[in-house]
N, C-alpha and C positions, 0 to 999 in steps of 0.2 A: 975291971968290972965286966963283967958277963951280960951280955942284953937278952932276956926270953922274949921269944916273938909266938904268937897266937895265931893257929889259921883260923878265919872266918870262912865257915860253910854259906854260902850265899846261894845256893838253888834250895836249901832247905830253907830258908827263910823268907823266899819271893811264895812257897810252897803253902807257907803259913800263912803269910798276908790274903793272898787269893781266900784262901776258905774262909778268913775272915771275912772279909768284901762279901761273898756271894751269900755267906748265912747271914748277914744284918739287912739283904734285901730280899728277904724271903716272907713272901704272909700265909696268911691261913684265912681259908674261909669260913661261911657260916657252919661248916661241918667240921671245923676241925681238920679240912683236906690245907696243907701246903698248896702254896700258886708261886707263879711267876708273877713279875711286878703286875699292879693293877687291882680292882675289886671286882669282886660277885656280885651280880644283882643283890639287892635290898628289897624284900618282900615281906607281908604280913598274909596270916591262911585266916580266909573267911570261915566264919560260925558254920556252923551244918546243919542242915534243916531238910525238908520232905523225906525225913525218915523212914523207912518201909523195910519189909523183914530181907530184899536183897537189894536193895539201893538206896541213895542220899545224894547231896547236892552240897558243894562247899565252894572253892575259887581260891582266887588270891589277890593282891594288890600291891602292884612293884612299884615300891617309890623314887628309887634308882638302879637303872641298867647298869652301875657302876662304870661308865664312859665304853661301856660296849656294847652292840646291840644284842638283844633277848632274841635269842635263836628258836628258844624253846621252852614252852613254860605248860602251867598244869598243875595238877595235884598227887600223889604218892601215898597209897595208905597198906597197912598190913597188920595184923593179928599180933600182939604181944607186945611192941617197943613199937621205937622212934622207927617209921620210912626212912627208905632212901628212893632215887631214882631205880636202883635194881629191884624196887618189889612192884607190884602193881598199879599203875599210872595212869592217869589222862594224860591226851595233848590237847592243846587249849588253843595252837596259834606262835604267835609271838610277839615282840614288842614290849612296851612298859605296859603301863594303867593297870583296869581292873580285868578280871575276866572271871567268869564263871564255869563251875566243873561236875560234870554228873559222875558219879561211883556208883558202880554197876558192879553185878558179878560180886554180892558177897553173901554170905552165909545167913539163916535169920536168928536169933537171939542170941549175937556175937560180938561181943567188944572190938573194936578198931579201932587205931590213931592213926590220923590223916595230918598230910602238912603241905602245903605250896611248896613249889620249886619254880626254879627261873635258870636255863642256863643263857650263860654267852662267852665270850673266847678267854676269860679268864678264867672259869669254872660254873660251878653250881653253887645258886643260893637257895637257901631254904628258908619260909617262914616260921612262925611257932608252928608246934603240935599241938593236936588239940586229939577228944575222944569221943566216940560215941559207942551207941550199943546200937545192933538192927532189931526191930521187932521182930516176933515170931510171924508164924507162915502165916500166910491167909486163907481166911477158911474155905472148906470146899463147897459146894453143893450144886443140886441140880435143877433146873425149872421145870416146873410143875406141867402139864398140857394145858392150852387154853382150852377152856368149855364154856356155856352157856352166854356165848356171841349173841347180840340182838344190833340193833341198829348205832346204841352210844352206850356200850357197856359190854364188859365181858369178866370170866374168872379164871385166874393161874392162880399159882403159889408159888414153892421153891422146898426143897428136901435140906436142910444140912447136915452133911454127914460125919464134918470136923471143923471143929472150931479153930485149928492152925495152933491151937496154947494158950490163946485168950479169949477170955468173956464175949460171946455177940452182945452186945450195945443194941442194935437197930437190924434189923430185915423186914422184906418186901419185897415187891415188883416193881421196876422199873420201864417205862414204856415210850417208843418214841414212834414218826415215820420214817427215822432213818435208822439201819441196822445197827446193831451191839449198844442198845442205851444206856446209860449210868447214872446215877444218882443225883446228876445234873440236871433230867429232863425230869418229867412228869415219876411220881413215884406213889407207893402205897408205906406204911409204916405200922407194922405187925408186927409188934414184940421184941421177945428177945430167947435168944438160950436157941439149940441144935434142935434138929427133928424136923419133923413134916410141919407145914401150913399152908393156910387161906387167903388169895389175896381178890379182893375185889378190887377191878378194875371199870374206871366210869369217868367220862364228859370227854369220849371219843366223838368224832365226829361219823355221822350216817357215809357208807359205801366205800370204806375209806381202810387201806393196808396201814397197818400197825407191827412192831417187832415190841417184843416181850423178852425179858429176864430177870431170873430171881438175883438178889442181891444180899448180904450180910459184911457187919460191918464192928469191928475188932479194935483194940488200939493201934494193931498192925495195918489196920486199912479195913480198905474194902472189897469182898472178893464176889465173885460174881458166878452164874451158873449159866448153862448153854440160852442161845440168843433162836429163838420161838416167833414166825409170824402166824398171823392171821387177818380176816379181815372184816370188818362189821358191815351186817347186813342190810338192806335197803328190806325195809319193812310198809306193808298198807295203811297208813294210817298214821305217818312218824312225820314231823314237819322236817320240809327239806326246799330249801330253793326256789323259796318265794310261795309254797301251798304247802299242799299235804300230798303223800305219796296215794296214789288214786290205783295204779295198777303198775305188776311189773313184767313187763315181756318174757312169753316161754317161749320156748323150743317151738318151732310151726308158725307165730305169728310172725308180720312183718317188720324188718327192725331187730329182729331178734340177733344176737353176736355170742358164741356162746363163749363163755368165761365173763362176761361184760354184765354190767348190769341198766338195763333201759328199763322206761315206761313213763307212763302219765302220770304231770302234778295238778292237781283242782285246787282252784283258788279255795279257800279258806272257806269262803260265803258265798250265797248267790250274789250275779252282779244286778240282776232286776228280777220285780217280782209281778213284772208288766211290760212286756216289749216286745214288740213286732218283730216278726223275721225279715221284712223289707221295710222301706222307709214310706212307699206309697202303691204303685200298682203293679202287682208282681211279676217279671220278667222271667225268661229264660236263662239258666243258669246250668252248668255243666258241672256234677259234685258226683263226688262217690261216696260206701259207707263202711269201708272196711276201719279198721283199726290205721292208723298211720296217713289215712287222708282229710282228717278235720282243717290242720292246716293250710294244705291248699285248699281246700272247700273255699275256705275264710277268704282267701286272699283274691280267687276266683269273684266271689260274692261282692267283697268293697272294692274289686274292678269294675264291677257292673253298673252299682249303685252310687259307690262314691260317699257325697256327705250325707249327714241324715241321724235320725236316731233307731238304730237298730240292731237286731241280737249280735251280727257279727262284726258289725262298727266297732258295739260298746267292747267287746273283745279284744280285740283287733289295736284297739288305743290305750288297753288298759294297763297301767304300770303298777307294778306288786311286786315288793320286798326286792326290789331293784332291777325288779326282770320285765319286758317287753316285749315277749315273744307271744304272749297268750293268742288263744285262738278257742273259735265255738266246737268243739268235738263233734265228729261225727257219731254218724248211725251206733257205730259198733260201739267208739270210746263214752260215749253216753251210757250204755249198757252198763259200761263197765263199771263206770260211775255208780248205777243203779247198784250195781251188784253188790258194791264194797259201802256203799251210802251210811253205814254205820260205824264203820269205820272213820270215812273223811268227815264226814257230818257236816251238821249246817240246814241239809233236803228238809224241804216242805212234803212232808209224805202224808198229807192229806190226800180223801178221792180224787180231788179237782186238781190236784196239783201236777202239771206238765212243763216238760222242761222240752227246752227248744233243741235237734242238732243243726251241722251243717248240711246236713244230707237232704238232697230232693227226692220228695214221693214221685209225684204227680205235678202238670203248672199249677202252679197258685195254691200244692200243696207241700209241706215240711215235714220232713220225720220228725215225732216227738218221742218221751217216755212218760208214762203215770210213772212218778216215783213211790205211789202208794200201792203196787201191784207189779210195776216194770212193763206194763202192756206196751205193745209198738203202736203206735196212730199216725196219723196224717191229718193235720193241720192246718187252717188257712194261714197263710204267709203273713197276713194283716191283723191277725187277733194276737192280743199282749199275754206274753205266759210268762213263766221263769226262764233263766238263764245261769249257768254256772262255765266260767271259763277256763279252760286248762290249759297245759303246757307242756314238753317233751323232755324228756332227762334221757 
């Protein structure tokens, strides 16, 4: 009998084994990419919202780093298909949890799908895709010039010269004290559609810097035109600061600042319509009468005299609209008073009617004025006349 014997190849068959082994411990990730043993982060891609014709807002939320830590995480989006990490991305950080991702940098009325990603030392996870579209541009235009400025009020507009694709919705002015205002702050609301318009503006405060600009407002948003100051004017006659504006400092008087705006507030009313300029026998007293020295007059005067009832006492004590500064006007700011008295109003401008300053004529005599003529006089210090008190701004 004849024995057949058989060689057994045996480096081809350790050859087999191995490829076996290493392909049944091979995975795949969320993409479909092969790994080495381990997993990929586990993520889900946040909704997309503040939509706008070149940016949005999405995120993600890693429910497991897959026992590796997140190196790098974020969102990926691109025009046509599914992201990868190779197209356009945020970086967000790292770690598990939530995080949130601004996309920036895209086109306006452009379909996009966006998706979280997560990497860490086993590869890259991805969460679902999702899609949006960017709205069209926003529209253009320009702000109008401010004009007809008074004390709480003024007039702009805005031009628009493109509506960006979509329908204006809403335009107007928007107005603040602090530069570039928006639709946030104080605002006018003027129609709708492209072209020129009107925007009155009102319940500004007296002396007071303002910024201006036109605004329009689209499904793509809101777009805005050049940012405009001006500033409202201090007017004779406009309540301000506990009275009424009585006079405003020019160029040559004292006090004056130029860019600045100063002068005299008169109380409201008179504060008597019977009261002595001293309290009992008239003394010596050191006063001037220009414009700017009523106040010390006053303070000169209730150092002399002290308590009592009289013209610059009652002054001097008297609290209005939260203010305590008042004083009797002199010579000149009396004048002034006279001058504009139809304006501040209130004056008894009958013949007999005289109002008291702080200024001294003569002893024992007071400058006055007829407010029914503005005549100058002098006064006994001890006879009861009118009285109107003012104050500095």
């Amino acid at each position: 009998m004849r024995t057949i014997c058989k060689t057994i190849n045996y480096p081809f068959i350790v050859i087999i084994m191995v490829l076996l082994f290493l392909t049944g411990c091979t995975k795949k990730d969320n993409n479909n990419n092969s790994t080495s043993d381990g997993q990929v982060p586990v993520l889900t891609t946040n909704s997309v919202t503040n939509i706008l014709s070149t940016s949005a807002s999405s995120g993600g939320n890693i429910t497991s780093d897959g026992g590796s830590v997140v190196t790098a995480r974020g969102v990926c989006w691109r025009i046509g298909s599914t992201p990868t990490i190779a197209d356009s991305k945020s970086n967000n950080g790292s770690g598990a949890g939530s995080f949130t991702s601004e996309i920036t940098g895209l086109l306006p009325d452009t379909a996009y799908f966006v998706r979280a990603y997560a990497v860490n030392s086993v590869g890259i996870g991805y969460g679902n895709t999702l899609s949006f579209k960017t709205y069209g541009l926003l529209p253009i235009l320009t702000t109008t010039a401010v004009t007809n400025i008074t004390s709480n009020s003024a007039s702009s507009g805005g031009n628009i010269t493109s509506d960006g694709g979509s329908a204006i919705i809403a335009r107007g002015v928007c107005w603040s004290t602090v530069n570039n205002p928006t639709t946030n702050n104080s605002k006018t609301t003027d129609g709708n559609g492209t072209g020129g318009y009107t925007s009155e503006i009102s319940g500004l405060s007296l002396d007071s810097l303002y910024y201006v600009r036109a605004y329009a407002t689209t499904s793509a948003g809101t777009g805005y035109g050049n940012s405009l100051s001006f500033k409202t004017i201090a007017a004779i006659g406009q309540p301000y600061k506990g009275g009424i504006i009585a006079y405003i400092l020019q160029s040559g008087d004292a006090g004056y600042v130029a860019g600045q705006t100063h002068g005299l507030i008169a109380a409201p009313t008179d504060q008597s319509t019977a009261i002595p300029w001293c309290p009992g026998t008239p003394d010596t007293v050191i006063t001037s009468m220009p414009l700017g020295t009523g106040n010390a007059n006053t303070i000169s005067i209730v150092a002399k005299f002290g308590a009592g009832t009289y013209a610059a006492k009652l002054c001097s004590d008297l609290i209005l609209g939260s203010y305590s500064d008042w004083y009797l006007p002199s010579s000149d700011e009396l004048y002034t008073l006279y001058l504009n008295r139809a304006l501040i109003g209130g004056f008894n401008t009958d013949w007999g009617s005289f109002y008291w300053s702080s200024s001294i004529w003569f002893v024992g005599l007071s400058y006055t004025r007829r407010f029914y003529d503005g005549t100058l006089g002098g006064y006994d210090q001890t006879l009861p006349i009118f009285v109107r008190a003012v104050r500095s701004f």
